[in-house]
C-alpha positions as CSV (number, residue, x, y, z in Angstrom):
1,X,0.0,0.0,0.0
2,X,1.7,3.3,-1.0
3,X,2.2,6.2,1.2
4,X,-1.6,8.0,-0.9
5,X,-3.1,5.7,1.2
6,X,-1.0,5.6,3.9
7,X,-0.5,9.0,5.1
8,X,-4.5,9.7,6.8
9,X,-3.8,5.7,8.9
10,X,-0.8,7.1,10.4
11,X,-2.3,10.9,11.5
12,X,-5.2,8.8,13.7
13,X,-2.7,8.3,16.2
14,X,-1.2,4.5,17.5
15,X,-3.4,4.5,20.7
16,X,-6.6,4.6,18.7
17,X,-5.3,1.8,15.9
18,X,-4.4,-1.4,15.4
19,X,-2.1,-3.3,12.9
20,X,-3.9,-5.7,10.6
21,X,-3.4,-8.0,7.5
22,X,-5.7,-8.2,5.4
23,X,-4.7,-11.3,3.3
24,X,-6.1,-13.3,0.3
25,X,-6.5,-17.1,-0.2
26,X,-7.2,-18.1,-3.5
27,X,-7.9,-21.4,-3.7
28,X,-10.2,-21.3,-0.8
29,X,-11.8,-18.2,-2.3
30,X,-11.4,-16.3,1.3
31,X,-10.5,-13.4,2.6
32,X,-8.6,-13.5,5.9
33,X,-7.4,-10.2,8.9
34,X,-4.6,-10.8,11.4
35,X,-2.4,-9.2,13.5
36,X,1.0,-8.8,12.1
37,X,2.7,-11.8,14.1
38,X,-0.3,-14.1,12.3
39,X,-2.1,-14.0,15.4
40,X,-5.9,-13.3,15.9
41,X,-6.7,-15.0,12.2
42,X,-10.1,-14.2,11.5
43,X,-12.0,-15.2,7.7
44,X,-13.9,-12.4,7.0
45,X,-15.0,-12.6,3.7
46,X,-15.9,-16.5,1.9
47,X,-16.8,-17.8,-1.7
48,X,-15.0,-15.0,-3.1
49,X,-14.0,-16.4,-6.8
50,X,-10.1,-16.5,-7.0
51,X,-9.2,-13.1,-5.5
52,X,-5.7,-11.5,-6.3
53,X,-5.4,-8.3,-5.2
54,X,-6.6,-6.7,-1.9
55,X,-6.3,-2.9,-0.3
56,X,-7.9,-1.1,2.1
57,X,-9.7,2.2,2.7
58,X,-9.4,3.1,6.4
59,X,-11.3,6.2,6.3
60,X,-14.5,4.9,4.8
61,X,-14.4,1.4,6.7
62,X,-14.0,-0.5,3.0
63,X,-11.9,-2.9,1.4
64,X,-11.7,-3.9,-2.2
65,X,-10.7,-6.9,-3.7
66,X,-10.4,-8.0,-7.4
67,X,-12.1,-11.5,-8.3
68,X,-9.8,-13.3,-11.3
69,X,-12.8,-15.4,-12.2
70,X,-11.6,-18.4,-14.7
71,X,-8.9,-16.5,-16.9
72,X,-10.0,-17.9,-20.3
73,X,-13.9,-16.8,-19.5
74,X,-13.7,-13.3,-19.1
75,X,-15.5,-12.9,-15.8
76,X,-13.1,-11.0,-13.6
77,X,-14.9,-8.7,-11.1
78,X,-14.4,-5.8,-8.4
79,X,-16.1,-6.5,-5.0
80,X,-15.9,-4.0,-1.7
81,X,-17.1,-4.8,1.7
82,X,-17.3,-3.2,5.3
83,X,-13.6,-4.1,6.7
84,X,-15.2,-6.7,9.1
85,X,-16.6,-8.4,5.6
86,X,-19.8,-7.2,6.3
87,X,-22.2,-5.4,3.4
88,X,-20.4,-7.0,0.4
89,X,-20.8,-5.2,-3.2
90,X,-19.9,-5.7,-6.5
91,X,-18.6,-2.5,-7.6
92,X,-17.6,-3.5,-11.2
93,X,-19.5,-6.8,-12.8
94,X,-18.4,-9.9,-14.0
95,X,-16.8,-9.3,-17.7
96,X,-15.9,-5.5,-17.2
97,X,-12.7,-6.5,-16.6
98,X,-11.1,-9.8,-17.8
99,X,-8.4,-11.0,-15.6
100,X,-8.0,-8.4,-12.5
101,X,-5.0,-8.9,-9.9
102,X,-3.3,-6.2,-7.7
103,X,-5.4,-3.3,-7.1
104,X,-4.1,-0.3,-5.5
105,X,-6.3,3.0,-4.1
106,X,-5.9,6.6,-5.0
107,X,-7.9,8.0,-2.3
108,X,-7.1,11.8,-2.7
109,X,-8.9,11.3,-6.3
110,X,-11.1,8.5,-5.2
111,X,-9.4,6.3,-8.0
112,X,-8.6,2.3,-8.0
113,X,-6.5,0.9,-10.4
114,X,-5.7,-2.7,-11.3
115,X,-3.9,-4.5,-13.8
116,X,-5.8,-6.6,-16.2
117,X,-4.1,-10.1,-17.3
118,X,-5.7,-11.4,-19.8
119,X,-6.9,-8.1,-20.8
120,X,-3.5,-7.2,-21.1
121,X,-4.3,-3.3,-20.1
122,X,-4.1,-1.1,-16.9
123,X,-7.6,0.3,-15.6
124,X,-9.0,2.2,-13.3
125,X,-12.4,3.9,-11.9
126,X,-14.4,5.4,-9.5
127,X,-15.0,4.2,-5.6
128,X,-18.6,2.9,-6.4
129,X,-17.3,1.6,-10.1
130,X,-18.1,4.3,-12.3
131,X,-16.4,5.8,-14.6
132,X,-14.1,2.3,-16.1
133,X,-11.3,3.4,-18.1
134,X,-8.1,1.7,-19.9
135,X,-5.1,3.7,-19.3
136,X,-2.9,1.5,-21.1
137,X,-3.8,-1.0,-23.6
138,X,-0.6,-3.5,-24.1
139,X,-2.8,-5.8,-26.5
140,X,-6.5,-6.6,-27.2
141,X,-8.4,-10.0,-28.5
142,X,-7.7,-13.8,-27.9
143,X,-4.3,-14.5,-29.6
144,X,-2.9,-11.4,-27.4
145,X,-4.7,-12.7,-24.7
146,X,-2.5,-15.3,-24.2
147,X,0.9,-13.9,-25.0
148,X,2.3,-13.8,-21.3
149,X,4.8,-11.3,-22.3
150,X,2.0,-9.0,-22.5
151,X,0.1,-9.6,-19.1
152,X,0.1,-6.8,-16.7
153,X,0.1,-8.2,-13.4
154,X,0.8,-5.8,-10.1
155,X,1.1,-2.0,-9.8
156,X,1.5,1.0,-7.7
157,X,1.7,4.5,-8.3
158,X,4.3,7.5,-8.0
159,X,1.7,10.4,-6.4
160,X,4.6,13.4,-6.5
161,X,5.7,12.5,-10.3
162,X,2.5,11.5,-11.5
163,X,3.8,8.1,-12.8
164,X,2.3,4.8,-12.6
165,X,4.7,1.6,-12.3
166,X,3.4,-2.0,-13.7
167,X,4.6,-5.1,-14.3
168,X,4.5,-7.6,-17.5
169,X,5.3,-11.1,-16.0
170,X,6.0,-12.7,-19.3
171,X,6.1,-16.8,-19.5
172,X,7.3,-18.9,-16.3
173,X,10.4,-18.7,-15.9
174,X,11.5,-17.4,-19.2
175,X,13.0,-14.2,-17.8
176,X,11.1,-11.9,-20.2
177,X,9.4,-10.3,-17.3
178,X,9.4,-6.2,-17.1
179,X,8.7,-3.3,-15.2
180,X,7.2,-0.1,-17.0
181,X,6.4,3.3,-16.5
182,X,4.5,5.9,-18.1
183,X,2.4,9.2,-16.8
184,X,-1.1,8.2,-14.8
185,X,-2.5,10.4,-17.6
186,X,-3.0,9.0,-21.0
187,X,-1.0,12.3,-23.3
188,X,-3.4,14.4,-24.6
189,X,-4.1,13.0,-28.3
190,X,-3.3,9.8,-27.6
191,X,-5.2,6.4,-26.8
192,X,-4.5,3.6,-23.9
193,X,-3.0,1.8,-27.1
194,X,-0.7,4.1,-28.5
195,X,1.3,5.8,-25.8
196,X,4.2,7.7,-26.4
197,X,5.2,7.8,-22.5
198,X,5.7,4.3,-21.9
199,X,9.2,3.6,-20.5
200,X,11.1,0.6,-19.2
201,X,12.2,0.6,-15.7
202,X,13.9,-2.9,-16.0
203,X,13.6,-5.9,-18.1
204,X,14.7,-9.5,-18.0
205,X,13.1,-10.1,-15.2
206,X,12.1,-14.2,-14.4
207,X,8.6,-12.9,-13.4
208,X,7.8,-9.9,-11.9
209,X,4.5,-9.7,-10.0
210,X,3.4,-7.3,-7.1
211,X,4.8,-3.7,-6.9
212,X,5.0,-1.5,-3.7
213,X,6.1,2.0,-3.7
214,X,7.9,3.6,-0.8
215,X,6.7,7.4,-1.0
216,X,9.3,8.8,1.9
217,X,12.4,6.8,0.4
218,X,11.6,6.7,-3.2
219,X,12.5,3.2,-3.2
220,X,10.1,0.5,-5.6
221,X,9.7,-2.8,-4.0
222,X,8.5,-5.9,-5.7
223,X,8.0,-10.1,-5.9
224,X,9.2,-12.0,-8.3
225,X,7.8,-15.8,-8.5
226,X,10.5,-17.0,-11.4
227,X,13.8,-18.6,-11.2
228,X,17.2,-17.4,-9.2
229,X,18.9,-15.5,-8.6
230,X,15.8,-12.5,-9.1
231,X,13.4,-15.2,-8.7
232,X,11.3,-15.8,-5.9
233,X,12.3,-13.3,-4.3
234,X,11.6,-9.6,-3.1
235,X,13.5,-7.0,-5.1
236,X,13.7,-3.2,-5.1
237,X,15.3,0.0,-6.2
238,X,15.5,3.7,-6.4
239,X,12.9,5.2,-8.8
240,X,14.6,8.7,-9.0
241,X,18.5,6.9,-9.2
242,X,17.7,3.9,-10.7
243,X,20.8,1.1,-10.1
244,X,22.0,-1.4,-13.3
245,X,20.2,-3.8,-11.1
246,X,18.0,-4.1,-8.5
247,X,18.9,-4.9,-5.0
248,X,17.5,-8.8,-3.7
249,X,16.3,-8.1,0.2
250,X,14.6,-11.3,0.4
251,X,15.5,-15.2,-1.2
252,X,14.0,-18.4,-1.1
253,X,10.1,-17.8,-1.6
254,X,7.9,-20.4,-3.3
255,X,6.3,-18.9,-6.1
256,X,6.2,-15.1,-4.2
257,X,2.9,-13.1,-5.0
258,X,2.0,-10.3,-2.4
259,X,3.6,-7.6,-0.3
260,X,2.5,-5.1,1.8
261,X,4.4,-2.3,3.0
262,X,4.7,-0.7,6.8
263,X,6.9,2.5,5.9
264,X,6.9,3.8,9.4
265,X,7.6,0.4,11.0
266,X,10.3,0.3,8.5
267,X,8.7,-3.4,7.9
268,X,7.2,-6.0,4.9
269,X,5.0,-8.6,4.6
270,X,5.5,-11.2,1.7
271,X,3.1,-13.9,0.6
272,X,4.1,-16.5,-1.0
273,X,1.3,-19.5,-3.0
274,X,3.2,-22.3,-1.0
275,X,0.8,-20.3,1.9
276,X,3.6,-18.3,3.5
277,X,3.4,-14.7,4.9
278,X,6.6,-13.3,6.0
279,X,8.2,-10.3,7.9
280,X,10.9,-8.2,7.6
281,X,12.1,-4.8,8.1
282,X,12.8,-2.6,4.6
283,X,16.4,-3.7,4.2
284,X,15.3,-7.6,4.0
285,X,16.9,-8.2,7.6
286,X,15.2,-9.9,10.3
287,X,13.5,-11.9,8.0
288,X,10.3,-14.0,9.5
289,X,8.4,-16.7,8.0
290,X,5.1,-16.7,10.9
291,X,2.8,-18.5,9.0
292,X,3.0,-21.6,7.1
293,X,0.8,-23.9,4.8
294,X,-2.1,-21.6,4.9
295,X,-3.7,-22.8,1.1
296,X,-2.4,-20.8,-1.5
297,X,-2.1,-17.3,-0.4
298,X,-2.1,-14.5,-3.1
299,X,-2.4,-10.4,-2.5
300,X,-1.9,-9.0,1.3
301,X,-2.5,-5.5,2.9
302,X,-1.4,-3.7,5.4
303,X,-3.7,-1.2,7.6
304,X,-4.1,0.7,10.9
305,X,-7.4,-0.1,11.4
306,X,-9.8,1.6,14.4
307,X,-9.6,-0.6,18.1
308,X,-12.8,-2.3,18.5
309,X,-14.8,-0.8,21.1
């Protein structure tokens, strides 16, 4: 969760919070919340249909999650609920988006944007669902569809340089994976499809797949599910100096998918679809595998979330 979100969880004050994971479960089509030592489980949300990417709205009491669906059917979806699971709603329908995974939250504009798979595009709309949009199209009908170097996978977004960052995974293992940049604005003249603003950050990845942004530092952090020595593994890197290669902070995940980000902690949390969720501070130190074997575990989120009264 990027510092956007962040920055109103942090100004409520630590005696009036709590820290909670919010974590997804994909083949069990559930959504869990824990304390950060994996404590205090709770399954909040059930029969949810193959969710990938989770984040949460602390202000408004909401979460939203994106529903992959079956991948070759077209019947991705956007839910939100209360953030004890409570008054669920489908916020964008089955088939207005294709494949979604991570989703990240914009609240100062009251934007979400996800990446698209299959769709092989970036979107984005309003809080209720309104407004869909493409923001960058990297391919469009069946045979692109299932070009891997094309799907867009995780994101996050660069609120003081009005960038957005995403990542192409490519096939397994094939280290064709990339990470992208271009403005959050489509250029005036242009179409999601034909973007003149589109940059590399890095390519050759193995498999590049969620992205978290540390505002304060300027750092990009990300998972990466393919082979050594990038491969499962968590990975980042200086957006405004950005090094020949990135810097591995955390080895030896199977098949890494989520991460979460506690910039004030100076802490992550890493899932992994062998059902792991691990700890550690920024620098990949103090590393902590707390849970274990927990189904196949896919987007996580971190938030300070009001006591229970």
């Amino acid at each position: 969760m990027s510092e956007v979100v962040k920055e109103s969880q942090h100004s409520a004050g630590a005696k009036s919070t709590v820290p909670r994971l919010f974590v997804l479960e994909i083949n069990a089509g559930r959504i869990h919340v824990m304390n950060t030592d994996g404590s205090d489980r709770k399954t909040i949300v059930t029969d949810c249909r193959m969710p990938d990417g989770i984040v949460v709205d602390v202000d408004a009491g909401h979460i939203y999650w994106t529903n992959m669906g079956v991948p070759n059917l077209n019947d991705g979806s956007i839910e939100r609920a209360d953030i004890d699971g409570r008054n669920r709603t489908m916020i964008v329908a089955q088939g207005d988006t294709h494949t979604p995974k991570q989703i990240i939250l914009d609240k100062r504009n009251g934007k979400l944007y996800w990446c698209d798979r299959e769709g092989t595009r970036v979107m984005r709309c309003n809080l209720d669902g309104s407004k869909l949009e493409t923001l960058i199209e990297v391919g469009r009908g069946e045979a692109d569809s299932k070009d891997k170097t094309k799907w867009c996978v995780g994101l996050t977004i660069d609120a003081e340089r009005g960038h957005i960052y995403w990542s192409q995974k490519g096939p397994d293992k094939a280290g064709l994976g990339r990470i992208l940049r271009a403005n959050v604005e489509i250029p005036a003249g242009e179409t999601a499809a034909a973007r003149s603003d589109i940059e590399i950050f890095f390519d050759g990845l193995p498999e590049p797949i969620d992205l978290e942004l540390d505002d304060k530092h300027r750092v990009l952090y990300w998972t990466d599910r393919g082979d050594p020595p990038h491969g499962n593994t968590v990975n980042r890197a200086s957006i405004d100096n950005k090094p020949a290669e990135p810097e591995i902070v955390i080895t030896h995940l199977m098949e890494g998918i989520g991460i979460a980000l506690d910039v004030a902690g100076d802490r992550m949390f890493v899932t992994d679809l062998a059902g792991s969720v691990y700890s550690a501070r920024l620098d990949g130190s103090e590393e902590k595998n707390f849970l274990y074997a927990q189904g196949n575990l896919t987007g996580i989120a971190y938030a300070e979330i009001p006591k229970e009264k």
